[in-house]
N, C-alpha and C positions, 0 to 999 in steps of 0.2 A: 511379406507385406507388413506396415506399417499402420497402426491405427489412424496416422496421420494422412495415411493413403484411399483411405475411405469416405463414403459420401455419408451425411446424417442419414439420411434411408439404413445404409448399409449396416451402421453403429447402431440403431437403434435394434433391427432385425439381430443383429447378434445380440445385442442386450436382453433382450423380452426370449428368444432361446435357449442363451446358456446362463439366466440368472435364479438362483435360487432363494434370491429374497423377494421381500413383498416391497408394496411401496412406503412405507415408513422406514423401511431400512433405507432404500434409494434416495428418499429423501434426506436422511441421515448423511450417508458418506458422500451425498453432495453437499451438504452444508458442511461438512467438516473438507472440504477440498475449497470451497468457496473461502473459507476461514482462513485455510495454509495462504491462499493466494490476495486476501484482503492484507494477513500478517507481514507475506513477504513482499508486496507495496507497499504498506506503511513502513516496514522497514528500511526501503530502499529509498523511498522523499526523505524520511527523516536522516538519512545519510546524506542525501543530496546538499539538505538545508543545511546539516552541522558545515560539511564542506564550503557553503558559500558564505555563512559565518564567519569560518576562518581567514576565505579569501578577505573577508569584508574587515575582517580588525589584524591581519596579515599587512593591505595595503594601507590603514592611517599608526600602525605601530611606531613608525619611523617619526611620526608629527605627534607626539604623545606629550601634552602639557602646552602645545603651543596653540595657536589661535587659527581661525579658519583661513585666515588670510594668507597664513605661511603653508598653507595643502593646495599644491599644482592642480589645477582646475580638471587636470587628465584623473589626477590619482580619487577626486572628488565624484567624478561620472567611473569610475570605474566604481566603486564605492558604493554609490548609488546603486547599480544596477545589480550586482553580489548581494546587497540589501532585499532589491526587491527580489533575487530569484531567491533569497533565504524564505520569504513571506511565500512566494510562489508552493515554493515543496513543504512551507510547514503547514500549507492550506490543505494540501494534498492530502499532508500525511494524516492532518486530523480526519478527511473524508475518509481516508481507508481504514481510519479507526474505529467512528462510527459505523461503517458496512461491517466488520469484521463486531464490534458491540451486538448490533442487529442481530448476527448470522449468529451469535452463542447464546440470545436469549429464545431464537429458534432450537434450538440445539438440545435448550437445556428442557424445552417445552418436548421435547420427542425423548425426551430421558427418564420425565417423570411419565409421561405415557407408556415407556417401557417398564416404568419400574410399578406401574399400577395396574399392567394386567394381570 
């Protein structure tokens, strides 16, 4: 069986069983899981974004010096819309920046609690 196979009931009753920490610890290596997983969606918007960047100065590379007038109105909407998905995932990526900012000034707040008792 699969953790994934389980109901919240189920996880939770094994957790409160076979856990040997208290709840500042649990609190703990949730916020540091919440952290990996804020990091590894910022990481992957802002990959998104460099990608539709690319796309975006990829398609007017070719009309480079010349004037609006000489860019095929197809290559202009495709442009456009590379543009706005860059904006799209670089919004993203700053929101999973701040959750993941958030989650380590929790973090750091349960570190000096440990380190003060």
């Amino acid at each position: 069986m699969k953790l994934e196979d389980c109901s919240k009931e189920e996880l939770i009753h094994f957790i409160k069983r076979n856990s040997f920490c208290g709840p500042s610890d649990l609190e703990f290596e949730v916020m540091m899981f919440r952290s990996e997983m804020a990091s590894m969606k910022s990481g992957a918007e802002g990959i998104r974004a460099c990608d539709a960047l690319g796309e975006y100065t990829g398609l007017l590379a070719p009309f480079e010096g010349r004037g609006w007038e000489d860019v095929p109105d197809e290559i202009i909407s495709k442009a456009s819309e590379a543009l706005k998905n860059y904006e799209i995932h670089t919004k993203r990526a700053e929101k999973y920046r701040k959750q993941y900012d958030a989650i380590h000034k929790r973090i750091d707040e349960l570190l000096y609690v440990r380190e003060t008792r």
